[in-house]
C-alpha positions in Angstrom: 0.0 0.0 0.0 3.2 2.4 1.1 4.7 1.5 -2.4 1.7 2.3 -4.6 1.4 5.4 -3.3 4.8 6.3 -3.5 4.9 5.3 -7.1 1.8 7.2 -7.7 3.6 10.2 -5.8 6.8 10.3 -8.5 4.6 9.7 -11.5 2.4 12.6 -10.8 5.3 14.9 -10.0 6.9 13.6 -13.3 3.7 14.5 -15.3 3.4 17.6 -13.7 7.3 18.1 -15.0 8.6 18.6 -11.5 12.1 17.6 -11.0 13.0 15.8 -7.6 15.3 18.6 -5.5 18.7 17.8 -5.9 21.4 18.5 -3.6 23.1 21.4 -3.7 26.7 21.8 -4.8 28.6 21.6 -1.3 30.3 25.3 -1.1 34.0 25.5 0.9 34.5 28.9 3.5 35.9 31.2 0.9 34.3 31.9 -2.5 37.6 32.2 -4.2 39.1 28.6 -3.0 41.1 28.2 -6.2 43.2 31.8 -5.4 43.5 30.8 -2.4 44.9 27.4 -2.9 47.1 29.0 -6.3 48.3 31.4 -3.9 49.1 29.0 -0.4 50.8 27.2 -3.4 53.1 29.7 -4.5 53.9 30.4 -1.3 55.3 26.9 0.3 57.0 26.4 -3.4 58.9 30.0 -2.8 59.6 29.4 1.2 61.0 25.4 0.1 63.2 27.4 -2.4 64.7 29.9 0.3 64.8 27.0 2.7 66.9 24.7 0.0 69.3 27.7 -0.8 70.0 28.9 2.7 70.4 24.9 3.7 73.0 24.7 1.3 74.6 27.9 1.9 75.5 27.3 5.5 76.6 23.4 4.7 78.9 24.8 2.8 80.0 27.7 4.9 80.2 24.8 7.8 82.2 22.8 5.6 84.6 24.8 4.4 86.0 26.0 8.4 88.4 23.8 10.0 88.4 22.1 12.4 90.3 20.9 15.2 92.5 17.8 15.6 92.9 16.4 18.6 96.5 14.8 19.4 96.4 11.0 19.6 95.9 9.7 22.9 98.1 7.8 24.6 99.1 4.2 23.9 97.6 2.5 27.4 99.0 -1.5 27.9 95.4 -2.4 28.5 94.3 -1.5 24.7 94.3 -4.0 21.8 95.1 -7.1 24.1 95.7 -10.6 21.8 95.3 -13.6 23.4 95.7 -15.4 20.5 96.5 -14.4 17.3 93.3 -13.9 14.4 93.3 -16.2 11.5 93.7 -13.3 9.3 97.1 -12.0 10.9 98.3 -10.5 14.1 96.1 -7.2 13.6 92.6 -6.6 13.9 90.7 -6.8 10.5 89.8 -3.7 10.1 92.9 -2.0 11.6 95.6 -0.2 9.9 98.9 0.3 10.5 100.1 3.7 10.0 103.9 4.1 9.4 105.4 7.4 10.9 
């Protein structure tokens, strides 16, 4: 009974040439959303750029100061102990010996 009279409901409007209501478009806060997001665009691209060059410009000011050495520390008796010799030789693998 609920159905017929629902169908009779949308054939009626449809004779009569009434169109259901349709949703209307969803609208953001700002009319101009398009300049807005052009122009928050823009922006970010332009502060990455300054961010990129000044980045680079103190790596290579940091870069180019020298730095200090530090004298070599002593050589204590307790450092690079061998109880048995590696299989590779009588220094560590990854050692090297530095002739002054």
């Amino acid at each position: 009974m609920a159905m017929a009279s629902v169908k009779s409901g949308l054939v009626r409007a449809a004779l009569r040439g009434c169109s259901r209501p349709t949703a209307s478009p969803k609208r953001g806060f700002s009319s101009s959303s398009q300049h807005d997001d052009a122009y928050e665009t823009a922006k970010w691209e332009k502060i990455t750029y300054l961010g990129i060059a000044t980045c680079t410009i103190l790596g290579i000011y940091n870069l180019s100061k020298g730095h200090p050495h530090h004298e070599e520390p002593p050589a204590y008796p307790y450092l690079h102990i061998r109880n048995k010799e590696f299989p590779w030789g009588p220094d560590g693998l990854f050692e090297v010996k530095e002739h002054h």
